[in-house]
C-alpha positions as CSV (number, residue, x, y, z in Angstrom):
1,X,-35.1,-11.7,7.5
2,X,-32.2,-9.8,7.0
3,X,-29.4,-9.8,10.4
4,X,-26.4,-8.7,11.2
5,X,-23.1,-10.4,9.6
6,X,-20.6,-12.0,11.5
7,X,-16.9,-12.6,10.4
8,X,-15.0,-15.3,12.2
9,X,-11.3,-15.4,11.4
10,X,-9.3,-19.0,12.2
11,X,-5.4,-18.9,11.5
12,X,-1.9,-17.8,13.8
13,X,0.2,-15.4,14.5
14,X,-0.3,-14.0,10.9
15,X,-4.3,-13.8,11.6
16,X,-3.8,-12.8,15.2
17,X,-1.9,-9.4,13.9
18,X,1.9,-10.2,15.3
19,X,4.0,-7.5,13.3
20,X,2.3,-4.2,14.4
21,X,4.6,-2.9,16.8
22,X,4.6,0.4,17.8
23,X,8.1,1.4,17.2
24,X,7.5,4.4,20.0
25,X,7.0,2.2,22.8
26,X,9.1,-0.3,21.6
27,X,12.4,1.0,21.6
28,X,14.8,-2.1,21.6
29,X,12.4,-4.0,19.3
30,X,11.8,-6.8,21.4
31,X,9.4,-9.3,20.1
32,X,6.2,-9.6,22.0
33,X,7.2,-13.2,23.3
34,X,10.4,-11.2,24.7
35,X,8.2,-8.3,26.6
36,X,7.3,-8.0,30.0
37,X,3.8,-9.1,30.8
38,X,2.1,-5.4,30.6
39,X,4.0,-4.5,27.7
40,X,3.3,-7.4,25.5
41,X,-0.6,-7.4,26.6
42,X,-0.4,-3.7,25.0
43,X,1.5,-4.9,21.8
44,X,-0.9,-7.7,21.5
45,X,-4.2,-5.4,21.7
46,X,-2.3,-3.8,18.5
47,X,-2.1,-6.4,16.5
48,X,-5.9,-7.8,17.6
49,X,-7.0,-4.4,16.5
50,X,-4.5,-3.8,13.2
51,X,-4.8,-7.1,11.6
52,X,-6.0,-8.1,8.9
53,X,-9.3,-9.8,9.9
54,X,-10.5,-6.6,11.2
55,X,-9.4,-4.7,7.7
56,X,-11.4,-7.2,6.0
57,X,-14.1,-7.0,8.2
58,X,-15.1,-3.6,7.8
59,X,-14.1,-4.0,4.1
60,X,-17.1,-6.3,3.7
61,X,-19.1,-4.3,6.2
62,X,-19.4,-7.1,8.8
63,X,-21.3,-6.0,12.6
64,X,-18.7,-7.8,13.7
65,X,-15.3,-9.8,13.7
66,X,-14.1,-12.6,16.2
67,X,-10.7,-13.6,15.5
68,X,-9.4,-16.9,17.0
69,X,-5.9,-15.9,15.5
70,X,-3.6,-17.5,17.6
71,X,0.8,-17.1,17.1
72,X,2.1,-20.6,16.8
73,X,-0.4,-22.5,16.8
74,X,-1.7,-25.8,14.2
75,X,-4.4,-25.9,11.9
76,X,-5.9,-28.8,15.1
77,X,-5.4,-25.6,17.3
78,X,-7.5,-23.6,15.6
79,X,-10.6,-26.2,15.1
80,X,-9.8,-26.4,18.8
81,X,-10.3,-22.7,19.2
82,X,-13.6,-22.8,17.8
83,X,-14.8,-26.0,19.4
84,X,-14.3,-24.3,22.9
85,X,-15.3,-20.8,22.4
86,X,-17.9,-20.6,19.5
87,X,-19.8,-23.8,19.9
88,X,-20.5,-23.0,22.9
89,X,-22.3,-20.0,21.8
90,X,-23.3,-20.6,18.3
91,X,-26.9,-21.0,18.4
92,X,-27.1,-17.4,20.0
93,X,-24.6,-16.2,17.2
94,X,-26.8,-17.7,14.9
95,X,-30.1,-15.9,16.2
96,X,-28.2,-12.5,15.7
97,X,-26.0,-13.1,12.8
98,X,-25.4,-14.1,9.4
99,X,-22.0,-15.9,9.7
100,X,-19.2,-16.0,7.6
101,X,-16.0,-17.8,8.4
102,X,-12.5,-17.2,6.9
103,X,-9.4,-20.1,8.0
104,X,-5.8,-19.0,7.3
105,X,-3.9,-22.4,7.7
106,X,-0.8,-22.5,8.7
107,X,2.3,-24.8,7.9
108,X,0.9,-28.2,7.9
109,X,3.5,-29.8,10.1
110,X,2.9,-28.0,13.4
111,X,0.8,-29.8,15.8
112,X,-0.7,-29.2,19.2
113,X,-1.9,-31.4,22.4
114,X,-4.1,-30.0,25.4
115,X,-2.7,-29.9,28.8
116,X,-4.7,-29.0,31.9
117,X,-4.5,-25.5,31.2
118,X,-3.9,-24.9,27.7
119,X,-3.1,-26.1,24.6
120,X,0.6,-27.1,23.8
121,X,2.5,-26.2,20.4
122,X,4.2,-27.7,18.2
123,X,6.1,-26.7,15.1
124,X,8.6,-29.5,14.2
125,X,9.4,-28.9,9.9
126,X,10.1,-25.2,11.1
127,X,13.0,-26.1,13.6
128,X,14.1,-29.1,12.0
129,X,17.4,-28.1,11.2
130,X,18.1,-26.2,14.7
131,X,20.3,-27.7,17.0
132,X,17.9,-27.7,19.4
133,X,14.2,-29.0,19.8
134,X,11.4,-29.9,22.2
135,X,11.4,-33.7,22.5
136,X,8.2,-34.3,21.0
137,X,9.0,-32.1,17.9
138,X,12.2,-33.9,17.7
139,X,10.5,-37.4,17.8
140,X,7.7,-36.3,15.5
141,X,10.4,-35.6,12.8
142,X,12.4,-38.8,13.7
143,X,9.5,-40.6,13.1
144,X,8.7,-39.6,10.0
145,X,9.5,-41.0,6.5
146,X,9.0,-37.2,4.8
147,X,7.7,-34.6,6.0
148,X,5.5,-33.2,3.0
149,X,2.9,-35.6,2.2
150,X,2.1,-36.3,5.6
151,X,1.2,-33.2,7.1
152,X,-1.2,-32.5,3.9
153,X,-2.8,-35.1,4.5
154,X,-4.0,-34.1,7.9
155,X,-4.1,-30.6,6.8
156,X,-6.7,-32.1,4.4
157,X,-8.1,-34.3,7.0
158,X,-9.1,-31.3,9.1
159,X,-9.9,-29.3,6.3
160,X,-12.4,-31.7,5.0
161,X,-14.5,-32.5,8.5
162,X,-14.7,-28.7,8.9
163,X,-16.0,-28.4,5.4
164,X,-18.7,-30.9,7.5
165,X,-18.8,-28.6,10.7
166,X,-19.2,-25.3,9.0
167,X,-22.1,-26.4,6.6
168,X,-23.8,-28.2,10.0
169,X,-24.1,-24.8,11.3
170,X,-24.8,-22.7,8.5
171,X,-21.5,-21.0,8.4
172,X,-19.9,-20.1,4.9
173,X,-16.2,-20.8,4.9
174,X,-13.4,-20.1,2.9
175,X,-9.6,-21.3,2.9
176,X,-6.6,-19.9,2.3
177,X,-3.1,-20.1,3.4
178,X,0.2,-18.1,4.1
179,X,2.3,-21.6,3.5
180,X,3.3,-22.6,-0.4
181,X,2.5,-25.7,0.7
182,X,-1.3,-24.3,-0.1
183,X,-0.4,-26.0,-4.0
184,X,-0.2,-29.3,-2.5
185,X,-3.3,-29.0,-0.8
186,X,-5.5,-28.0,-4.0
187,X,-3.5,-31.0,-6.0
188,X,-4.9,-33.8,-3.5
189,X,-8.7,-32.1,-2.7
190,X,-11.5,-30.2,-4.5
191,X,-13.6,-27.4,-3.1
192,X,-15.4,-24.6,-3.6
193,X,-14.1,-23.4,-0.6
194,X,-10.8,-22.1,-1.6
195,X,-10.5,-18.6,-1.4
196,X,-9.8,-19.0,-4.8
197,X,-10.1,-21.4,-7.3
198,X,-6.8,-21.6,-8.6
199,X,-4.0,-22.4,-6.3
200,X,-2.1,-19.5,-4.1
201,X,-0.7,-18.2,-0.9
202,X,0.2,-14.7,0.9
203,X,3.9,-13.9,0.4
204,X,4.5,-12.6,4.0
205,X,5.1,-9.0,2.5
206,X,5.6,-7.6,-0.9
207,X,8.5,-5.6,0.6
208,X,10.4,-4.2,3.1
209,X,7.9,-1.6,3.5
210,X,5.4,-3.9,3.9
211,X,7.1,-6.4,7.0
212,X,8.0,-5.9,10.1
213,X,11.8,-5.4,10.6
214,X,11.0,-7.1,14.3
215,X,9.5,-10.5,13.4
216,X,9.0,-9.9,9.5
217,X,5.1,-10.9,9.8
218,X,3.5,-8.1,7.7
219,X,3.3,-4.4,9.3
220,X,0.1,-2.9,8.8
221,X,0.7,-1.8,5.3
222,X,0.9,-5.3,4.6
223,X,-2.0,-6.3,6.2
224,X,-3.9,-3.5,4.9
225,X,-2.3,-5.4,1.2
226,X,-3.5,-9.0,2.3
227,X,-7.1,-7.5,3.4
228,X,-7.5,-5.8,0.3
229,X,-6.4,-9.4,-1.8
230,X,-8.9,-11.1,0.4
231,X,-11.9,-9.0,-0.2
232,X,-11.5,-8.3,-3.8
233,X,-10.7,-12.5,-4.0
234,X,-14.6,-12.5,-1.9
235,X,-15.9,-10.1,-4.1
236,X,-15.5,-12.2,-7.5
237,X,-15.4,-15.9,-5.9
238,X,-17.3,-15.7,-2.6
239,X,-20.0,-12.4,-2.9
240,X,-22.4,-13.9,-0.7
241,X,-19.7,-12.5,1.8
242,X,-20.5,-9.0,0.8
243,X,-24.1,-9.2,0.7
244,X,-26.3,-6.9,2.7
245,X,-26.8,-6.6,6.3
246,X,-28.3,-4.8,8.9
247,X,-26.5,-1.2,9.5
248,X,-24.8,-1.3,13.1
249,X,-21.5,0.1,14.7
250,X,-18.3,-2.3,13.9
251,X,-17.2,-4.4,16.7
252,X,-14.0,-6.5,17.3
253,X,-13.3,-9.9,20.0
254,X,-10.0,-11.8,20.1
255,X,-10.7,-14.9,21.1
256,X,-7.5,-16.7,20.5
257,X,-5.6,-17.1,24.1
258,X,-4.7,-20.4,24.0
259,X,-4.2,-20.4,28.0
260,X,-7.8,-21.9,29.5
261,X,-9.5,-24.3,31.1
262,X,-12.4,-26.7,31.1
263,X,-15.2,-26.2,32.8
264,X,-15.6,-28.7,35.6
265,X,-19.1,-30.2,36.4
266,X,-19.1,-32.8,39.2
267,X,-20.4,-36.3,38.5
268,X,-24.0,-36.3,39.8
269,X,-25.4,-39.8,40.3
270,X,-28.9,-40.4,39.2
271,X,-30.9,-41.9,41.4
């Protein structure tokens, strides 16, 4: 029976959209983590809505697109993502939709803890050679013989028990990432999942044109460039992303606030 398609995007601040500024209300190009509260909710609804994941969704005529893009955050951060807010709800995504899934890891270093109230980042290879770091990045890196091999490996690790998740609930998946370090990844694991077959990454913009002269994550030209790359890369390697579904007006959901809580159920004793 032919349903609706679902497109679930996984990555961070280069899936969530950051580099779509509107230059009119932005005067003093401040970066969205520099904004007042109101003012970076606005710039943030841009770059939900002028991302990528939405370019390709419509590209591959998806009903709908939820992207769990979040800035900063580890390739753990984003299986937490969709552990909290599409488990929950999977079997009714799964009623309506066909679901395909599309995970644009990040640099395989960063790493992330829950607190209380969200989940914590960590990016220690990226400010290793600042002067200044959080203590935990700063003990991560002192701990550390290298720090290549290691953080592949548990890029693989969480690549590979995905690979497990996904299939579990009939989700098609592919892979792809931003970082070079994408080449180590296909020399030390096998898949079908890849994006493509071959080994690549997305240059974060094929030229000045194409970035963001804020935060130089691509502008929406450059988006508009990676969605085109992935579709045409899901047209001859993944086409059961492109297969027909039923007609419906496009819809959008960012998911990826990584601010939020557990739901609290008091201990009831059976008796």
């Amino acid at each position: 029976m032919l349903k609706k398609k679902l497109l679930i995007t996984l990555g961070c601040s280069c899936t969530e959209g950051v580099g779509v500024y509107d230059y009119n209300t932005n005067p003093d190009l401040l970066r969205y983590t520099e904004m007042e509260h109101d003012d970076r909710i606005k710039a943030q609804d841009i770059f939900h809505e002028e991302g990528w994941p939405n370019r390709v969704g419509k590209q591959i005529k998806a009903n709908k697109v939820i992207n769990l893009g979040a800035g900063g955050a580890s390739n753990d951060a984003h299986l937490k993502l969709f552990i909290d807010k599409i488990v929950p709800q999977i079997e009714d995504l799964q009623k309506e939709y066909d679901i395909f899934l599309i995970w644009m890891m990040t640099e395989p270093s960063r790493f992330s803890f829950y607190s209380p109230s969200e989940i914590l980042l960590n990016s220690p290879a990226e400010v290793s050679q600042q002067p200044f770091t959080l203590p935990m990045e700063k003990a991560y890196i002192d701990s550390m013989p290298e720090i290549i091999i290691g953080p592949i490996r548990e890029a693989l690790f969480y690549l590979k028990m995905s690979e497990a998740m996904f299939k579990h609930y009939n989700i098609e998946a592919v892979y792809t990432s931003w970082s070079p370090t994408m080449d180590l990844i296909y020399n030390y694991y096998v898949t079908d999942s890849y994006l493509f077959p071959k080994p690549h990454f997305f240059k974060y913009f094929a030229g000045k044109l194409e970035r963001s002269g804020i935060c130089y994550h691509p502008n929406e030209r450059g988006y508009q460039i990676w969605a085109d790359f992935i579709t045409d890369a899901l047209k001859i390697h993944h086409p059961n992303f492109l297969k027909d579904s039923l007609p419906g007006e496009f819809e959008w959901e960012w998911l990826g606030d990584i601010k939020y809580e557990m739901k609290y159920r008091p201990w009831r004793t059976i008796i």
